[in-house]
C-alpha positions as CSV (number, residue, x, y, z in Angstrom):
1,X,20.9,6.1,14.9
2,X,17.9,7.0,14.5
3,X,17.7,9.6,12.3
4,X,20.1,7.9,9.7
5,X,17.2,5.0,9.9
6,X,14.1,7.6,9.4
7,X,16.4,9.3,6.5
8,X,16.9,6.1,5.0
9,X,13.3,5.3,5.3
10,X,12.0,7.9,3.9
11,X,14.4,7.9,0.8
12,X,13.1,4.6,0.0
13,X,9.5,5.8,0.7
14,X,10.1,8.2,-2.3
15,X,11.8,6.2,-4.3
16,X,9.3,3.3,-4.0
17,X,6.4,6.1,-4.7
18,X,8.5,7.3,-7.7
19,X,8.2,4.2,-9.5
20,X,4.8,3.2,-8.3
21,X,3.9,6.3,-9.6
22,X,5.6,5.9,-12.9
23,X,4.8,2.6,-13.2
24,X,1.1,3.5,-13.1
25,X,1.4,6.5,-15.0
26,X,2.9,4.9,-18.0
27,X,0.0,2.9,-18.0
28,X,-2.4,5.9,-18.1
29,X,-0.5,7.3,-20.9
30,X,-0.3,4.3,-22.9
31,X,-4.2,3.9,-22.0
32,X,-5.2,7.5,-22.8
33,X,-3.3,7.7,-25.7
34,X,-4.9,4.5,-27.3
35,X,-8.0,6.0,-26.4
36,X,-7.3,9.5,-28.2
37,X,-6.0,7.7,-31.5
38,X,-9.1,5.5,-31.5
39,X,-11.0,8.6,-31.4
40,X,-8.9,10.6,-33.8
41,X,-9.4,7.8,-36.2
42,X,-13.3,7.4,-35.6
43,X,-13.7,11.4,-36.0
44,X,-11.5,11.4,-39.3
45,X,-13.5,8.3,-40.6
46,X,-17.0,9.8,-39.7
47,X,-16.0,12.9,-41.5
48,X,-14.5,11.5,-44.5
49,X,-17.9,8.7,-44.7
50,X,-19.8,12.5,-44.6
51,X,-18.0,14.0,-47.0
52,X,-17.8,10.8,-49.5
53,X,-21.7,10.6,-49.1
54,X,-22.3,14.3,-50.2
55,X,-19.6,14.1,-53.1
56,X,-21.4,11.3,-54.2
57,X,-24.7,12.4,-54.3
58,X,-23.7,15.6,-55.7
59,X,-22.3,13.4,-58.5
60,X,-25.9,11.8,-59.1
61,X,-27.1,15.5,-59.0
62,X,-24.5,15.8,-61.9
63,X,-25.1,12.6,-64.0
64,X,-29.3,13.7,-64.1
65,X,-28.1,17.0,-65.5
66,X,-30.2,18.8,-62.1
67,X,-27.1,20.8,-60.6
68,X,-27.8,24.5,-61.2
69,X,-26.2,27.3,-60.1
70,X,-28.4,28.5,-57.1
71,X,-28.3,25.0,-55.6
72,X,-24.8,24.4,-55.7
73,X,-23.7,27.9,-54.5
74,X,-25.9,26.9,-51.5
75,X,-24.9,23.4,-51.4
76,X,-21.2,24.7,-50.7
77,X,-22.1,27.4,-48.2
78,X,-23.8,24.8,-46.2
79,X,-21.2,22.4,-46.2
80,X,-18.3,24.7,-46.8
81,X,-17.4,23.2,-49.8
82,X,-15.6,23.6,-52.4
83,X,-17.2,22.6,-55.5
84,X,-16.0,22.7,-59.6
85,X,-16.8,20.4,-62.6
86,X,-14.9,20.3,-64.9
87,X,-16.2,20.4,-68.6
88,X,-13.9,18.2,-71.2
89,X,-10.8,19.3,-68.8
90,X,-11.8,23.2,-69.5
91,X,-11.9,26.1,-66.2
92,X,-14.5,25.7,-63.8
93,X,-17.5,27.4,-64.8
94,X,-19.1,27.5,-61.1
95,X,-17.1,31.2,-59.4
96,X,-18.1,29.3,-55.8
97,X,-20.1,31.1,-52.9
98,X,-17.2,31.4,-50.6
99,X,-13.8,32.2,-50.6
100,X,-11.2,30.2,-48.7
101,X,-7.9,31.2,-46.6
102,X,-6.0,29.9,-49.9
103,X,-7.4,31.4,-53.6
104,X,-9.8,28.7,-55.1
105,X,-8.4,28.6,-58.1
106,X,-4.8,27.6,-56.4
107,X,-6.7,24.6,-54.5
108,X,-8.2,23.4,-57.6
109,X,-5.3,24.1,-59.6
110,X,-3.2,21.8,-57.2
111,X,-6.0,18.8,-56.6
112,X,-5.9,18.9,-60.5
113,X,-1.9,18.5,-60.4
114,X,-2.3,15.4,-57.8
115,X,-4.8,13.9,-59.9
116,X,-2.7,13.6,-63.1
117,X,0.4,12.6,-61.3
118,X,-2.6,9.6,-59.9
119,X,-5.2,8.6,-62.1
120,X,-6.0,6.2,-59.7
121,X,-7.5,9.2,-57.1
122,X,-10.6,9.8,-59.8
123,X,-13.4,7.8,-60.2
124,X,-14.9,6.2,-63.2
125,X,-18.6,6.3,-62.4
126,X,-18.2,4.5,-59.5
127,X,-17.9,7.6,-56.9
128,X,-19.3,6.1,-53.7
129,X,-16.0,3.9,-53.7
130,X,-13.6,6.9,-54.9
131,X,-10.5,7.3,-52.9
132,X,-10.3,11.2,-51.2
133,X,-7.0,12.8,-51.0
134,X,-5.1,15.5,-49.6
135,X,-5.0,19.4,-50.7
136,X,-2.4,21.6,-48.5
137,X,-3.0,25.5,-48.8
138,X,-0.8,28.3,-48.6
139,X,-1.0,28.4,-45.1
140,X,-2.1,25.9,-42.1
141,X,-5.2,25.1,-43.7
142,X,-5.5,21.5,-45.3
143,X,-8.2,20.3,-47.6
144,X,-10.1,17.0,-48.0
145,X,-10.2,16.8,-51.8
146,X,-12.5,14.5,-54.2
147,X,-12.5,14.2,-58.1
148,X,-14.8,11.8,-59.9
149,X,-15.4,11.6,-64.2
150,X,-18.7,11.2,-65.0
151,X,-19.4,10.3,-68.4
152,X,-21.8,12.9,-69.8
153,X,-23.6,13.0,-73.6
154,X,-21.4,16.3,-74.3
155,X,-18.1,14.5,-73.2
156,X,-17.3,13.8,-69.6
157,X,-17.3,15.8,-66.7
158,X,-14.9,15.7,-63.9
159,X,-16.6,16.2,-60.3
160,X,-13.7,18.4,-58.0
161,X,-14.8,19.2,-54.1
162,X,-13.0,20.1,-51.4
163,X,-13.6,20.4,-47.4
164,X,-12.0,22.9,-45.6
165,X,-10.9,20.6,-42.4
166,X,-10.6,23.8,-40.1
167,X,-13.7,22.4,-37.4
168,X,-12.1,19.0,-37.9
169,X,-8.9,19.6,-36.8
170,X,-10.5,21.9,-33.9
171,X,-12.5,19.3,-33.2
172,X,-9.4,16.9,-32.7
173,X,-7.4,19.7,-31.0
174,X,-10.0,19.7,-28.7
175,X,-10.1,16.1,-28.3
176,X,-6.2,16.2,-27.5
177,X,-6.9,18.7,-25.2
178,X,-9.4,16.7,-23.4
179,X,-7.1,13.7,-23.2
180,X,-4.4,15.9,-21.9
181,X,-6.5,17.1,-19.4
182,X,-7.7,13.8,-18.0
183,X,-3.5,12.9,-18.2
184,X,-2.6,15.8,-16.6
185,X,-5.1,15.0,-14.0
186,X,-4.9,11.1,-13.6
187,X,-0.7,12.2,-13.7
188,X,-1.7,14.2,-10.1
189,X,-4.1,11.8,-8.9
190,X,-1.6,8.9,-9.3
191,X,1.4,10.6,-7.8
192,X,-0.9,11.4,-4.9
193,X,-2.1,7.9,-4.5
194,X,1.3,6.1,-5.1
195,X,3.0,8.6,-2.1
196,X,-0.1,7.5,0.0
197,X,0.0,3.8,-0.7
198,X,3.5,3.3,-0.4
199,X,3.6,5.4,3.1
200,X,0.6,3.4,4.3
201,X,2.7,0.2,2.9
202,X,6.2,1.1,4.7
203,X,4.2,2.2,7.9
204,X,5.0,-1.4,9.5
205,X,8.7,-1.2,8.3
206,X,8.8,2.4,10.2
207,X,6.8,0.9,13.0
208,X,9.4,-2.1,13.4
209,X,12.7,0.1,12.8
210,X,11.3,2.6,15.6
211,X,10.2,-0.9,17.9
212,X,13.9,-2.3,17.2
213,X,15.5,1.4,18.3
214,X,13.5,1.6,21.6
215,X,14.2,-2.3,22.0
216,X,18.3,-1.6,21.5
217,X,17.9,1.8,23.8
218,X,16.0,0.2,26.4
219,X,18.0,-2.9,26.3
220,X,21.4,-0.9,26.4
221,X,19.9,0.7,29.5
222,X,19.4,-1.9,31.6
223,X,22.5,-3.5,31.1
224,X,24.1,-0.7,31.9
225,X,23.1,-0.8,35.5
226,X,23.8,-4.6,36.6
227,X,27.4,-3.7,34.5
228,X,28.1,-0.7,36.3
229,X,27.5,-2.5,39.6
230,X,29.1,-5.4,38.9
231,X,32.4,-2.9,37.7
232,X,31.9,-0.9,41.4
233,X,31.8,-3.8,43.0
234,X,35.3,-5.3,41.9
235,X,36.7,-1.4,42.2
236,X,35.6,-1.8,46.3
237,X,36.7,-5.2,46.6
238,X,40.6,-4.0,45.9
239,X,40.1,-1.2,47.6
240,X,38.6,-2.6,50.6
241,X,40.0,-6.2,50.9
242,X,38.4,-6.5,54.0
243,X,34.9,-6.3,53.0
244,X,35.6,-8.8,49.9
245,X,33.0,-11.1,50.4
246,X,30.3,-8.4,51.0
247,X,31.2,-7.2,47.4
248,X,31.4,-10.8,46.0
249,X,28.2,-11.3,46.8
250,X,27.1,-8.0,45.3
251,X,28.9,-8.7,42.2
252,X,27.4,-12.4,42.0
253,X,24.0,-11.3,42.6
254,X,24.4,-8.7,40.0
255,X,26.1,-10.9,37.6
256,X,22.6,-13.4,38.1
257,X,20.6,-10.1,37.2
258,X,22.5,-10.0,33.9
259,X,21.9,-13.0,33.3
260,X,18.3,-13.0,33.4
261,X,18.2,-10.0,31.6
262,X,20.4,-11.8,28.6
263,X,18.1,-14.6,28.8
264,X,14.9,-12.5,28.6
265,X,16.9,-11.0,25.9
266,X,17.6,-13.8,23.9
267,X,13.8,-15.4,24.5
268,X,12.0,-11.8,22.4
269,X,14.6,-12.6,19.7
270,X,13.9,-15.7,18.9
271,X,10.1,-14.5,19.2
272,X,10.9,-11.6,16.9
273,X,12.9,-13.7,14.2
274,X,10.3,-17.2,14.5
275,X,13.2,-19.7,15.7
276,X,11.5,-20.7,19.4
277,X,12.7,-23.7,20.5
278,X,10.5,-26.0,22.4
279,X,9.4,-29.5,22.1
280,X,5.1,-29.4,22.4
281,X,3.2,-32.5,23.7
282,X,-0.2,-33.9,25.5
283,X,0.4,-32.6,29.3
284,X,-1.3,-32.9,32.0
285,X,-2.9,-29.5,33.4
286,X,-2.9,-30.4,37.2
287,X,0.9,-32.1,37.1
288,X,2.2,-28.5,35.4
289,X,0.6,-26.2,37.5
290,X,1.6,-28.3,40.4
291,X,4.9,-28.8,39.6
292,X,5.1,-25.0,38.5
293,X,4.1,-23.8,42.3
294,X,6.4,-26.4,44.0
295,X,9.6,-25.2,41.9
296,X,8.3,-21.5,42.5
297,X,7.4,-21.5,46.3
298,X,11.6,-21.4,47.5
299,X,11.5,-17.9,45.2
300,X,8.7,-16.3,47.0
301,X,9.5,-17.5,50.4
302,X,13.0,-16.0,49.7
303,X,11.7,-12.8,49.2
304,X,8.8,-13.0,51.9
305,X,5.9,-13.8,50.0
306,X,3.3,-17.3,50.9
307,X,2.3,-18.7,47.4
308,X,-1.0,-20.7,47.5
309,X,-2.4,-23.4,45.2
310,X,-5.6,-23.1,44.1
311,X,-7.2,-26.2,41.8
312,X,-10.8,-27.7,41.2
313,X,-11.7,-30.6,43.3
314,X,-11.8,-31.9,39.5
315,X,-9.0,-32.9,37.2
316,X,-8.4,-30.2,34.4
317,X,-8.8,-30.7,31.1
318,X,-4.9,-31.8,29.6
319,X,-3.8,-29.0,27.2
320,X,-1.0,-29.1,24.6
321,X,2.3,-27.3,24.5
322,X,5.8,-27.6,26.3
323,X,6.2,-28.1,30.2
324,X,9.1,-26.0,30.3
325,X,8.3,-23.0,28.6
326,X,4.5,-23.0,30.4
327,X,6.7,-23.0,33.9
328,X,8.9,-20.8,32.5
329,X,5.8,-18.6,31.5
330,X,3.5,-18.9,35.1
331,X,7.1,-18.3,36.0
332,X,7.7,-15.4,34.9
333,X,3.6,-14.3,36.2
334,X,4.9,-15.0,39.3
335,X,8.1,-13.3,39.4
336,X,6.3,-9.9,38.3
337,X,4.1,-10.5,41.5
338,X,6.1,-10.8,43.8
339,X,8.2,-7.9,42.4
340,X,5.3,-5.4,42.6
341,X,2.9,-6.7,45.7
342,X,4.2,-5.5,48.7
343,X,6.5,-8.1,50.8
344,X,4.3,-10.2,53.5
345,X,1.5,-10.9,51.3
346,X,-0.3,-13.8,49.9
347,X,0.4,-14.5,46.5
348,X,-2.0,-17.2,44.4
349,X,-1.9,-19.6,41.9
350,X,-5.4,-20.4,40.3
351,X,-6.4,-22.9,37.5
352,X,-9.5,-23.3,36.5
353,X,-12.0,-24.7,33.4
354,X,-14.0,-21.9,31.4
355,X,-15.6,-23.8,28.6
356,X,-13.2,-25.5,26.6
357,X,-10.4,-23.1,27.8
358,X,-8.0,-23.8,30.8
359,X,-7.4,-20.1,32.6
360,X,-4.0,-20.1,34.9
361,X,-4.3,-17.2,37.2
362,X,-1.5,-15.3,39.6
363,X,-3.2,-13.0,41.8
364,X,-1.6,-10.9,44.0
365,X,-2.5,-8.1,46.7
366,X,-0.1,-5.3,45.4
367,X,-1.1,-1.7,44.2
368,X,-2.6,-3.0,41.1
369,X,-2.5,-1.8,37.6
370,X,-4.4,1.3,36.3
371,X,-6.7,0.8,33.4
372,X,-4.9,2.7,31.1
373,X,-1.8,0.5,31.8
374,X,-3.6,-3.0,31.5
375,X,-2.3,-3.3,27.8
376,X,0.9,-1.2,28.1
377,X,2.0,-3.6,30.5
378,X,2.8,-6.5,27.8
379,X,5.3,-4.4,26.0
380,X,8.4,-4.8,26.2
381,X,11.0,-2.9,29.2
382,X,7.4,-1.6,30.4
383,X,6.8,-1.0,33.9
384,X,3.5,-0.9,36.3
385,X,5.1,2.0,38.3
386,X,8.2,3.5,37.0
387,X,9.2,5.1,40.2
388,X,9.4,2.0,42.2
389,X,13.8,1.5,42.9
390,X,14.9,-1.3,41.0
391,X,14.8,-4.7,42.0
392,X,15.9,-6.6,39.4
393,X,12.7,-6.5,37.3
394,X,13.8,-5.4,33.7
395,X,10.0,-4.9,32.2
396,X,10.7,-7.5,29.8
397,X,9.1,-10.7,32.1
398,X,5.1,-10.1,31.1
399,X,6.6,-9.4,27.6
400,X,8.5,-12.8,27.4
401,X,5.1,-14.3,29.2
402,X,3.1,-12.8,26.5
403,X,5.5,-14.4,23.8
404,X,5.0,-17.6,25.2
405,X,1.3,-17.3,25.4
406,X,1.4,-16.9,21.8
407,X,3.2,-19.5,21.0
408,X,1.2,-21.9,22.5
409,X,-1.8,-20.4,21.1
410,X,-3.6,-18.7,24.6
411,X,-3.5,-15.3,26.0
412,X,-2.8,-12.9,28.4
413,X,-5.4,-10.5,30.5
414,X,-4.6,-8.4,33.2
415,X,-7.7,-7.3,35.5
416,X,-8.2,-5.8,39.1
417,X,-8.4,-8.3,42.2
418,X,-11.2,-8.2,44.5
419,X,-10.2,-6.0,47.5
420,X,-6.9,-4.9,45.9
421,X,-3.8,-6.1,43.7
422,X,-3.5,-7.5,40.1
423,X,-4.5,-10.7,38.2
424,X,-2.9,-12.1,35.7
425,X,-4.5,-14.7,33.7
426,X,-3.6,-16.9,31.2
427,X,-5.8,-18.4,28.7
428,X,-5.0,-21.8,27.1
429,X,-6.7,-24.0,24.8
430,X,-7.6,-27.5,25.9
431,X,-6.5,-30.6,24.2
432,X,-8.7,-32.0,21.6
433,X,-9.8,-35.4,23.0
């Protein structure tokens, strides 16, 4: 089962990182590519404010009669223009310093075209607010084209430039580029960073699924055992009916280990899924501990244990919770005692006030609990010493008495005892007065 559940896991692990990661990477793009039009539209705008500010002061040049041949051969190679005026509609009388991809006179001869199919594309005088347009050549390359009339004393004169927009449209190739670079990155980045997130996010899912599969191993394994004697037991009773009763009470007491086992069962799943049931109240400290050791003392003495009382000579501070779930749990303290501490020795039961906390201790005088195994110990179908024959302790008591410790807001602490043994101690909160 197992491997169907890690399969399963890690099918939605990719999935969920799919999405994340185009969730997030939609965003980007969306981002990114507001970010490039913005820019596109900022570099197009600064170029055409540029170019409308050196057609128009060209055209002033024009208007004073101060444009000569020289300066405007110059005045194009600079700015890689391409400059003509146009006397009373006649051929440009300026050859140009420069010859583009597509023949001048084709460009002019086609921005001329546009301009009489739109009158509205030349200016009357008023060039700094004159619309520019749109030249295609022969080829790739695309011209920025402006036309202004300017009314001279010989007639009037119509102002034609154009800008090659070759280093503009590398300078927005370039742009693209960039932006596809940082999409292209942020694209690996994200997917990265979605499969990390959503692994770190399922991480208590696998930890739980791989928790429930020990839990349903485990607990398949130890009821194995009390089933399988109980099952032997019937097979010997008809085949030997004189020793019935021996294998009766084998079965019985087999039949109680189930039933413990069941009930420990049934305790960590109502942990697990939050529906404890227990009624909590003001109780007296003293009256549950003592009532605790009397109910627990037939237990011990049956399997050859003495368990002593231990309380101040003052009265302990009242705590709150249930009675019979805190028996249950000191219980259940005691029970792991006296299944670990070797038979004949003295097992105690020790409450005492530490500042606002009451501490319920059950020491015993067994082989103790390595250091490594003081925390282990808690979980659940964990054993102290795994090699020990089993006696009816399933490793799930401490985890049912840590459970309960939770729920009534204390702890659990395992430490050495002096001269030997183990001592388990639980912490409670005391009653607010």
């Amino acid at each position: 089962m197992k491997a169907p559940r890690r399969t399963a896991l890690a099918r939605t692990h990719r999935r969920l990182a799919a999405l994340t990661a185009v969730l997030c990477c939609g965003v980007l793009a969306l981002s990114l590519w507001g970010g490039w039009s913005m820019s596109c539209r900022q570099l197009r705008q600064t170029g055409e404010a540029a170019f409308t500010a050196q057609c128009s002061e060209l055209c002033r040049r024009v208007s004073e009669g101060v444009v000569s041949d020289p300066w405007l051969s110059q005045w194009e190679a600079q700015n890689r223009y391409i400059a003509a005026l146009l006397d009373n509609g006649t051929s440009p009388f300026f050859p140009g310093s420069w010859q583009p991809a597509t023949p001048r006179e084709t460009l002019l001869t086609r921005a001329q075209q546009t301009i009489r199919e739109n009158q509205g594309l030349l200016a009357n005088g008023l060039w700094s607010t004159a619309p520019t347009f749109t030249v295609q050549g022969d080829g790739p390359d695309t011209y920025r084209a402006f036309a202004a009339g300017i009314t001279m004393d010989k007639g009037q004169c119509i102002v034609l430039v154009l800008q090659d927009l070759a280093d503009e449209q590398a300078r927005l190739l370039d742009s693209a580029l960039w932006y596809a670079g940082c999409l292209a990155a942020g694209l690996l980045a994200l997917t990265v960073i979605s499969w990390a997130v959503t692994r770190r996010t399922l991480a208590p899912v696998s930890r739980a699924m791989e928790q429930q599969s020990r839990f349903i191993s485990a607990a398949g394994h130890e009821l194995r055992t009390p089933v399988a004697a109980i099952l032997a037991s019937l097979d010997a009773m008809e085949r030997c009916p004189e020793q019935a009763e021996e294998y009766r009470t084998a079965a019985r007491a087999e039949t109680a280990r189930l039933g413990r086992l069941v009930e420990d069962l049934l305790i960590l799943g109502s942990a697990d899924s939050a529906r404890w049931k227990w009624l909590p109240s003001r109780l007296d400290t003293d009256a549950i501990v003592i009532d605790a050791a009397e109910q627990l003392r037939g237990l011990a003495a049956q399997r050859g244990f003495s368990l002593s009382l231990d309380l101040p000579g003052t009265m302990l501070p009242p705590i709150y919770g249930d009675a019979d779930r805190l028996v249950q749990l000191i219980a259940a303290l005691v029970d792991n005692a006296t299944s670990y501490a070797p038979a004949g020795t003295l097992v105690i039961l020790r409450c005492r006030d530490v500042g606002g906390k009451v501490a319920i201790s059950v020491i015993d005088h067994g082989p103790g609990v390595p250091d490594p195994d003081k925390t282990r110990i808690f979980s659940r179908f964990a054993r102290g010493d795994n090699s020990r024959p089993a006696n009816g302790h399933f490793g799930l008591g401490l985890a049912v008495a840590q459970e309960l410790a939770a729920l009534h807001g204390g702890r659990l602490a395992c430490t050495d005892t002096p001269g030997g043994g183990a001592t388990f101690t639980l912490y409670l909160p005391a009653a607010p007065i």
